[in-house]
C-alpha positions as CSV (number, residue, x, y, z in Angstrom):
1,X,5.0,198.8,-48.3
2,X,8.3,199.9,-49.1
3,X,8.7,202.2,-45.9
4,X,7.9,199.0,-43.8
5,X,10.1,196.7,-45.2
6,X,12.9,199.4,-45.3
7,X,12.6,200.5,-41.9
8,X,12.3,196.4,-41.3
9,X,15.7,195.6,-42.9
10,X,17.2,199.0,-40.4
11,X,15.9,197.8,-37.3
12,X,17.3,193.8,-37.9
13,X,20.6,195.8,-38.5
14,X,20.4,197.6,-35.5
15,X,19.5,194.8,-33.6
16,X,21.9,192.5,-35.0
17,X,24.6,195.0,-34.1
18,X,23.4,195.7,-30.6
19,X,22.8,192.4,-29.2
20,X,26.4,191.4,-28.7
21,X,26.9,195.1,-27.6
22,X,24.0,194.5,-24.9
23,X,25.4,191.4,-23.9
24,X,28.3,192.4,-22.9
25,X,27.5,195.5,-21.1
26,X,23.8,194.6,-19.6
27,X,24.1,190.0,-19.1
28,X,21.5,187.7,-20.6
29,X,18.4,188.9,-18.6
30,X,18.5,192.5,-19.0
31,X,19.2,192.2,-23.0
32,X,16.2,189.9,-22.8
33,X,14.0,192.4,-21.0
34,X,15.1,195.0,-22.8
35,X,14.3,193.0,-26.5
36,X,11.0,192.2,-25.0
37,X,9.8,195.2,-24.5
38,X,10.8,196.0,-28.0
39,X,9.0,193.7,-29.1
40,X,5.9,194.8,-26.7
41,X,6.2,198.0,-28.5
42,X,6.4,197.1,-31.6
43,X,3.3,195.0,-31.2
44,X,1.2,197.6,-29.6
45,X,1.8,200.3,-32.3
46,X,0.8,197.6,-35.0
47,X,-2.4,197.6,-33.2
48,X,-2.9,200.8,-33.0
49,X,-2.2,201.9,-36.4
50,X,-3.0,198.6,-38.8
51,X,-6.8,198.4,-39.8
52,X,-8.7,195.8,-38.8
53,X,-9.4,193.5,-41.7
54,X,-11.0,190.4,-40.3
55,X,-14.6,189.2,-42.7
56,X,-12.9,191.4,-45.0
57,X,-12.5,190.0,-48.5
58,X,-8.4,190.3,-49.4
59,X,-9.4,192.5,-52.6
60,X,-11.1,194.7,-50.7
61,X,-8.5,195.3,-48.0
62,X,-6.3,195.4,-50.4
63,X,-6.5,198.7,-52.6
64,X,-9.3,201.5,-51.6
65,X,-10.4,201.9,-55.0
66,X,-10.9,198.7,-55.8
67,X,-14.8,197.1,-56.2
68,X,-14.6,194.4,-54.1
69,X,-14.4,191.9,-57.9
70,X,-10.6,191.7,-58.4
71,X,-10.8,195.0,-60.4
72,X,-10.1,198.6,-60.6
73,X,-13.0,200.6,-60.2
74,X,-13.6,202.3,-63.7
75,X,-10.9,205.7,-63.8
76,X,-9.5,204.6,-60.6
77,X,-6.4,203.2,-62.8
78,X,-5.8,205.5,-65.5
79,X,-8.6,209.1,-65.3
80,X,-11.0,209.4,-68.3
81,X,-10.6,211.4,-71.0
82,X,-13.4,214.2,-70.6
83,X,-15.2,215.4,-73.9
């Protein structure tokens, strides 16, 4: 979570900084294009790589150890002490 919204917070930077940059040098259509297939991208590789989560309860999407309840599956949290 902390990777995505990182690399999130980058890419409006970039893109912030660009724009003007691409307007200047490429007009209003090709800047458009050009964030559009950004875009394109960026929605293609969520696709690909986000798991599909739809009939799925939110608390079992939400942590792989946890028992579909709300809670942590017994050790999951914190390991037993053996012995």
């Amino acid at each position: 979570m902390g990777l995505a919204s990182a690399a999130s917070r980058i890419g409006a930077a970039i893109g912030t900084f660009l724009l003007p940059l691409s307007l200047d040098h490429l007009g209003l259509s090709w800047s458009m294009v050009f964030m559009g297939v950004v875009s394109l991208i960026g929605g293609v590789t969520s696709l690909m790589w986000a798991p599909e989560t739809n009939n799925v309860r939110l608390t079992q999407s939400g942590h792989p150890q946890a028992d579909g309840k709300g809670w942590w599956v017994k050790g999951a949290l914190v390991p037993q002490r053996q012995g």
